[in-house]
N, C-alpha and C positions, 0 to 999 in steps of 0.2 A: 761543512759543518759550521755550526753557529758558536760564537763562542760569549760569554757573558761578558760585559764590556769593564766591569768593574774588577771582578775576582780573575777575568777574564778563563775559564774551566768551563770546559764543554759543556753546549746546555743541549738535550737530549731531547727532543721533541716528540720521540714515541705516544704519549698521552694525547699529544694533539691530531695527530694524522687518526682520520677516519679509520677505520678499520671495513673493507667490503661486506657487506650485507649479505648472508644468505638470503637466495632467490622463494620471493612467496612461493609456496604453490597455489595452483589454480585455485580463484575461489570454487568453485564446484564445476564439478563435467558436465557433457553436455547429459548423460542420462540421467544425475541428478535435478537439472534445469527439466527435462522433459519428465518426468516427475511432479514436479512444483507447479509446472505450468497445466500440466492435468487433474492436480488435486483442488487446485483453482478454479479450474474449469468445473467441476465436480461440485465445490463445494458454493457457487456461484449458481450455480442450477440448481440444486437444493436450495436455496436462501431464496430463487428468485422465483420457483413452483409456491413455495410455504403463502410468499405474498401476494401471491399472482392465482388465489384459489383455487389451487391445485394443479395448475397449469402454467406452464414457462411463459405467461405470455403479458403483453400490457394489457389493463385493465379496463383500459379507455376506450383504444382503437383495434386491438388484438395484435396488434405486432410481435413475432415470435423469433426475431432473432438475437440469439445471448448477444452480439456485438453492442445491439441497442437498447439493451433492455437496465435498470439502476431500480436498488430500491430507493423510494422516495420516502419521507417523513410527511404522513398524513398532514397536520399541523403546518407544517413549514420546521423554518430554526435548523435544519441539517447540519448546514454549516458550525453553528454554533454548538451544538451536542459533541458533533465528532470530536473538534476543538479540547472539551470540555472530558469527553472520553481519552486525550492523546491519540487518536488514529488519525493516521493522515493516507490511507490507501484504504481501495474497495475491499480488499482482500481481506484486510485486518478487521474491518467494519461487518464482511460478511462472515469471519471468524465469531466475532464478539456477539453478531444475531445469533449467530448456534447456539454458542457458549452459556447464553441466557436464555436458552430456552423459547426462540423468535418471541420477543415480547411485541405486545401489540404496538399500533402507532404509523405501522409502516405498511405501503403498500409499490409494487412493482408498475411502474412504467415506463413508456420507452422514452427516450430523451425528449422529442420533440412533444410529446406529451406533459412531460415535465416541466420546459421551458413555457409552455402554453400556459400550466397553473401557475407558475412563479409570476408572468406576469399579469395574471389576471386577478388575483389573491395578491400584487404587489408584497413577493416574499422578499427578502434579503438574502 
C-alpha cells in the first residue's frame, strides 16, 4: 500500500485501477450477416436491371455477371457526387438510386467497360 509522503495516510488508489470490461457481444451473427449479404445482393440487381434497360446486363458489351457489373454516371463526375452525397460504398449508393426514385444520369456497365469510357472521355 502507498502511502502519502507528506501527511504520510494511506492513499487509496481504487479510482485509478481499471475496472474489467464487459465482453461486447458479437456484432451480428452469422444469419444476420447472410441476411444483409442477400438483401444487397437483391437490391444491387434491382438498381443494376433499372439501368441496364430492363436487363442485369452491361450496356455496351452485354456482360451479365453481378460480380462485374457498377452503375456508371452517364456524365462522368462519380467520384465527386458520391463524395458530395457522403456515400462511400456500392451498397449506400445503390440505396440512395431507390430511395430517389432511380433518377436519371446513370447507366450499368461492366467494369472494363467503364474503365474504357474513363479513358476515352478522359474522366477523373
Amino acid at each position: 500500500m502507498r502511502v502519502c509522503p507528506y501527511c504520510r495516510e494511506p492513499i487509496v488508489l481504487e479510482h485509478l485501477v481499471r475496472k474489467p470490461r464487459a465482453k461486447k457481444a458479437k456484432a451480428s451473427t452469422e444469419k444476420e450477416k447472410q441476411y444483409a449479404r442477400k438483401a444487397h445482393a437483391e437490391r444491387k440487381l434491382r438498381v443494376l436491371t433499372h439501368y441496364g434497360w430492363g436487363k442485369s446486363r452491361c450496356i455496351e458489351c452485354g456482360e451479365n455477371r453481378l460480380a462485374c457489373l457498377s452503375v456508371d454516371h452517364i456524365g462522368g463526375g462519380g467520384l465527386k457526387h458520391r463524395k458530395e452525397l457522403g456515400i462511400n460504398s456500392g451498397s449506400a449508393f445503390y440505396s440512395w438510386l431507390e430511395k430517389n426514385g432511380y433518377p436519371r444520369g446513370y447507366q450499368t456497365l461492366c467494369m472494363n467497360c467503364q474503365y474504357i469510357k474513363k479513358e476515352e472521355n478522359k474522366e477523373v
